[in-house]
Backbone bond lengths (Angstrom), bond angles and torsions (degrees), N, CA, C in turn:
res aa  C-N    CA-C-N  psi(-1)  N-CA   C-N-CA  omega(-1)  CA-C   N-CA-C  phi
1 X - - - 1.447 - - 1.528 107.82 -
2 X 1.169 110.40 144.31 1.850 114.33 -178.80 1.373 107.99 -102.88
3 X 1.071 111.56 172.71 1.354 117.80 168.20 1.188 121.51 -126.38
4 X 1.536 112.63 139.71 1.691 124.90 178.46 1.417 107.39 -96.08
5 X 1.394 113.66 147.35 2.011 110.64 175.80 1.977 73.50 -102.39
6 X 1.365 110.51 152.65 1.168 132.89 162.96 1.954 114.77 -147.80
7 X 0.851 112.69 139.55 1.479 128.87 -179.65 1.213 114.44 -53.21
8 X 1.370 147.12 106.18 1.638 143.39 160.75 1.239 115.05 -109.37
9 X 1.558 119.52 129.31 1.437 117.93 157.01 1.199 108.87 -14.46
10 X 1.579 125.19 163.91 1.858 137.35 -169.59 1.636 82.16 -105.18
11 X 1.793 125.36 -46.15 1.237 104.09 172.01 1.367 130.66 -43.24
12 X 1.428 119.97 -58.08 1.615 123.70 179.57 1.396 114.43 -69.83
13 X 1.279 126.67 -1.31 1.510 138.64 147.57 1.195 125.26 -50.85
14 X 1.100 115.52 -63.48 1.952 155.16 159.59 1.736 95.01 -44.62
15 X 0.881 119.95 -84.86 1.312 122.50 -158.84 1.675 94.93 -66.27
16 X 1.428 135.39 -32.27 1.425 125.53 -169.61 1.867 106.76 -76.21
17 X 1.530 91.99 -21.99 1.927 96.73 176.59 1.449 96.16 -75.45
18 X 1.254 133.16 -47.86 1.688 124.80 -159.16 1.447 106.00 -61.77
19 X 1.703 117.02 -53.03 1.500 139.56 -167.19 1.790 95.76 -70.46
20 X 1.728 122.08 -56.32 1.239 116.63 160.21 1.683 117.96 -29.97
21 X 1.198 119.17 -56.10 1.405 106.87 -141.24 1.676 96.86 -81.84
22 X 1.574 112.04 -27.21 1.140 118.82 -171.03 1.457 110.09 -63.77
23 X 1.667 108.81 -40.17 1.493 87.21 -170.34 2.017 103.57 -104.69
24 X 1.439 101.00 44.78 1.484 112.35 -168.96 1.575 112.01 48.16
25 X 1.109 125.15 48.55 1.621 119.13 148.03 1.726 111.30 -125.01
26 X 1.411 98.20 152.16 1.363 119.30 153.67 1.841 114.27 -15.52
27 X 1.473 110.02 144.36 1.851 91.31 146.60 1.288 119.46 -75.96
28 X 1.199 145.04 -16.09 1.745 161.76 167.46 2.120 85.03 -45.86
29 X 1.441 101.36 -75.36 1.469 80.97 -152.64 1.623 95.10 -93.13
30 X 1.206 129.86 37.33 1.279 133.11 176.54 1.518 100.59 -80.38
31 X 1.638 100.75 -63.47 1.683 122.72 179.62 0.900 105.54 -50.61
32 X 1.785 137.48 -48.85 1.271 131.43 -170.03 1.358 111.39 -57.38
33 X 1.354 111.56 -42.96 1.501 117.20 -161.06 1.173 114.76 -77.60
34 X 1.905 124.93 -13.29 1.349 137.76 138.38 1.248 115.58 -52.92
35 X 1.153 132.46 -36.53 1.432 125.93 -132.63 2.041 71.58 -108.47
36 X 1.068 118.11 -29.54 1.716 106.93 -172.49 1.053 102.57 -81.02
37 X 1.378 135.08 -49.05 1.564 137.42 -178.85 1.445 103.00 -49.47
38 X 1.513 110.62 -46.27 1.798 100.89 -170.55 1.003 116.60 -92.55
39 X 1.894 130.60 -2.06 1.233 111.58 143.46 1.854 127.31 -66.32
40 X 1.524 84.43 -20.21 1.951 88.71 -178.10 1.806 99.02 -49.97
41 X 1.379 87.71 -74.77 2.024 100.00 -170.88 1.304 92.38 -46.93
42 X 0.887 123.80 -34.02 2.247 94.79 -170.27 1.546 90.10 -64.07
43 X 1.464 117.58 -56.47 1.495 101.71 -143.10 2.046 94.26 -75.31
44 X 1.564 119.00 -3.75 0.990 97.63 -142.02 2.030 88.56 -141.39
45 X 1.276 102.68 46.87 1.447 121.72 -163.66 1.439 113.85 -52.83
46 X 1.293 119.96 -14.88 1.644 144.66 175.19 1.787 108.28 -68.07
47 X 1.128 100.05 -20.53 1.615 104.16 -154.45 1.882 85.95 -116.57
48 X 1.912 111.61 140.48 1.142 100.69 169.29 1.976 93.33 -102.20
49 X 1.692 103.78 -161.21 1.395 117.29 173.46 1.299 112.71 -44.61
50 X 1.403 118.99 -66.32 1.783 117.59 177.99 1.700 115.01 -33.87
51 X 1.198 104.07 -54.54 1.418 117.82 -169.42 1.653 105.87 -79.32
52 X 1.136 128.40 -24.33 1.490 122.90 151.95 1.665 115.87 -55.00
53 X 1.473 94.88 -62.39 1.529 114.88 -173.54 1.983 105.04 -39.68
54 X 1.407 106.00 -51.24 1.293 97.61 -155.14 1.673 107.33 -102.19
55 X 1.650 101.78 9.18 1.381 89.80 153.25 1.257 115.59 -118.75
56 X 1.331 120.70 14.57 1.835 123.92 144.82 1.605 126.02 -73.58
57 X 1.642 108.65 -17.65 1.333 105.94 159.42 1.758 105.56 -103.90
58 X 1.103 128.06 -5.28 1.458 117.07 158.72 1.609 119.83 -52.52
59 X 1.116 105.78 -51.90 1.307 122.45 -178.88 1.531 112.09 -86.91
60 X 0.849 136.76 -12.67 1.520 144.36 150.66 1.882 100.70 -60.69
61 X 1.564 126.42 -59.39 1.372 117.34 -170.28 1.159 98.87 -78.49
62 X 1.365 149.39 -34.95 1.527 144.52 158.20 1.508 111.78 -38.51
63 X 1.183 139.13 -33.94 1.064 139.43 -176.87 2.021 99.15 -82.24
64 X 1.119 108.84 -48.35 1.516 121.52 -152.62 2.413 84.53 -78.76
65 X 0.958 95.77 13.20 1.790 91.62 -160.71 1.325 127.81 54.02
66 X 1.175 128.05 16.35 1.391 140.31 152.66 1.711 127.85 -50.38
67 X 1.418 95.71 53.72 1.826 99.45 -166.09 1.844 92.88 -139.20
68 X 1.288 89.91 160.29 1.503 102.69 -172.70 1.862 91.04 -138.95
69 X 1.301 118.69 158.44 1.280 137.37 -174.96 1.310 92.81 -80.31
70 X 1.477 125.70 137.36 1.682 126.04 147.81 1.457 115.51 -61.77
71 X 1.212 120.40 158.79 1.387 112.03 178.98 1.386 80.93 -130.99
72 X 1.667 126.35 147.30 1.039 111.68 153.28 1.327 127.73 -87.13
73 X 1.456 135.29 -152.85 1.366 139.59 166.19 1.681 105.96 36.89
C-alpha cells in the first residue's frame, strides 16, 4: 500500500493526536479509522457506531479464525 500526504485542518490534527493516543494509535491511523467508519455510515446509514464497530471486529476475528459453527436447535 502507498501513501498519499493530503492536507488536514491543524484542528483535526490536534484532536486525531488526543483520540490517537488514547486508544494507542498514531494521528495517521487515528484519521483513517474515522475516515473508514464514515465511509461505513454513508454507505450504510441504517447502522449507528456500535453496529459499525462490532462488525469491524467481527470481521477482524473471522479473519484471525476466531469462529465457531452455529448449531441450530
Amino acid at each position: 500500500m502507498s501513501a498519499t500526504a493530503i492536507k488536514i485542518d491543524q484542528q483535526m490534527v490536534s484532536a486525531a493526536r488526543v483520540h490517537g493516543a488514547a486508544m494507542n494509535r498514531s494521528a495517521t491511523k487515528q484519521v483513517e479509522f474515522w475516515a473508514r467508519i464514515g465511509k461505513i455510515a454513508e454507505e450504510n446509514p441504517d447502522l449507528n457506531f456500535n453496529d459499525i464497530k462490532d462488525l469491524l471486529i467481527s470481521l477482524e476475528q473471522v479473519k484471525a479464525g476466531m469462529v465457531t459453527e452455529y448449531q441450530f436447535g
